[in-house]
C-alpha positions as CSV (number, residue, x, y, z in Angstrom):
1,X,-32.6,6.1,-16.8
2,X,-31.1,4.1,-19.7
3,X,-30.7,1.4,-17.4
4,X,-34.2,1.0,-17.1
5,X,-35.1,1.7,-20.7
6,X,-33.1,-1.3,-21.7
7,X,-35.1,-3.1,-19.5
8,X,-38.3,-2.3,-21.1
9,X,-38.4,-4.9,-24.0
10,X,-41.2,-2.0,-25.3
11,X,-38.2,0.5,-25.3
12,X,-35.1,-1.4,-25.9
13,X,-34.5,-0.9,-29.6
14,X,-32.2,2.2,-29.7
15,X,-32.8,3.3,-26.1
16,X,-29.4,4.2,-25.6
17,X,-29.1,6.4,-28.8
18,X,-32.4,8.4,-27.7
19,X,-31.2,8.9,-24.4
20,X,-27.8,10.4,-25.4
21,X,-29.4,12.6,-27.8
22,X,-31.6,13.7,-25.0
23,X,-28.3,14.5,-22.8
24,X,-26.2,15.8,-25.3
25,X,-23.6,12.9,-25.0
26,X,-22.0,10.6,-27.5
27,X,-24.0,7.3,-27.7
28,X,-20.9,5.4,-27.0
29,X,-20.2,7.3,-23.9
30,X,-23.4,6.6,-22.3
31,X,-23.1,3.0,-23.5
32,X,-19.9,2.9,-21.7
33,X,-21.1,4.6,-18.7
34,X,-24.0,2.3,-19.0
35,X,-22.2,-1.2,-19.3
36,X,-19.7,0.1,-15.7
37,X,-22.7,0.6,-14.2
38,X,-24.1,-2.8,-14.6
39,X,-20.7,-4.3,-13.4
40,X,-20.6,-1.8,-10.4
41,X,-24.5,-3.7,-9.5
42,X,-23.3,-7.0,-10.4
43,X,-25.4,-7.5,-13.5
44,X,-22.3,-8.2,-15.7
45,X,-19.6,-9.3,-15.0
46,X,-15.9,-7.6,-15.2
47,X,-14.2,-5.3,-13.0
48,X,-15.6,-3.1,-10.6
49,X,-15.0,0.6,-10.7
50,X,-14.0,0.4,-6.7
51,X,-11.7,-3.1,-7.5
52,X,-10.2,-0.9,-10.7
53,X,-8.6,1.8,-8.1
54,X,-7.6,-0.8,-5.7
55,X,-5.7,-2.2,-8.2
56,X,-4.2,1.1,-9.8
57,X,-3.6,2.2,-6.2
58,X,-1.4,-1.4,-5.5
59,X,0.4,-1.0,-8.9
60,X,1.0,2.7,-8.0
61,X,2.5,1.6,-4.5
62,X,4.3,-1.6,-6.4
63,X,6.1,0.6,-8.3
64,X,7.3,3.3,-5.8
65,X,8.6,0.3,-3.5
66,X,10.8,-1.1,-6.6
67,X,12.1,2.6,-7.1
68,X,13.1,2.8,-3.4
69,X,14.3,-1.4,-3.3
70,X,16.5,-0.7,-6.2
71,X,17.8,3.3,-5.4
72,X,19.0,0.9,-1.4
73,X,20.3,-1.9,-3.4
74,X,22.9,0.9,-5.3
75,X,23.5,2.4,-1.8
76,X,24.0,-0.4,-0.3
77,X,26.5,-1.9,-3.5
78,X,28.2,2.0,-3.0
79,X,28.8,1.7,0.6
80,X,30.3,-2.0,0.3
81,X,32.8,-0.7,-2.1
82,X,33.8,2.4,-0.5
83,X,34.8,-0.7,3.1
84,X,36.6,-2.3,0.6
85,X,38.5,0.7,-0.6
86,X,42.0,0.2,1.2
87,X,42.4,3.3,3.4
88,X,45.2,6.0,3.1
């Protein structure tokens, strides 16, 4: 809906503050919502909503692999110490 009112040249002028009014929303949020939503269709550019969780999803998974890379490198610098140990 505000999509196409900011179409309309007829209806452009303050189309998005009328519309939140009419929702009972914050004119910044539906400006927001309205500015994803024309990236999402390719109108603007910037980042997708789908690429935005792919890329929190890989930074989640990045992170969890440098937890369990480091927690083997101190197992595996534990271990090496404990051969080294001379033996009783």
């Amino acid at each position: 809906m505000a999509v196409e009112a900011r179409q309309d040249p007829a209806t452009r002028a303050g189309a998005l503050k009328r519309i939140a009014d009419q929702l009972g929303v914050h004119p910044e949020a539906l400006r927001t919502w309205v500015k994803q939503a024309e990236v999402d269709d390719g109108v603007r550019p910037g980042t997708t909503t789908s690429d935005a969780e792919r890329i929190a999803q890989l930074e989640r998974e990045n992170r969890e692999l440098r937890r369990a890379n480091t927690i083997l490198k101190q197992a595996s610098a534990f271990f090496a110490a404990e051969i080294d140990r001379p033996q009783r």
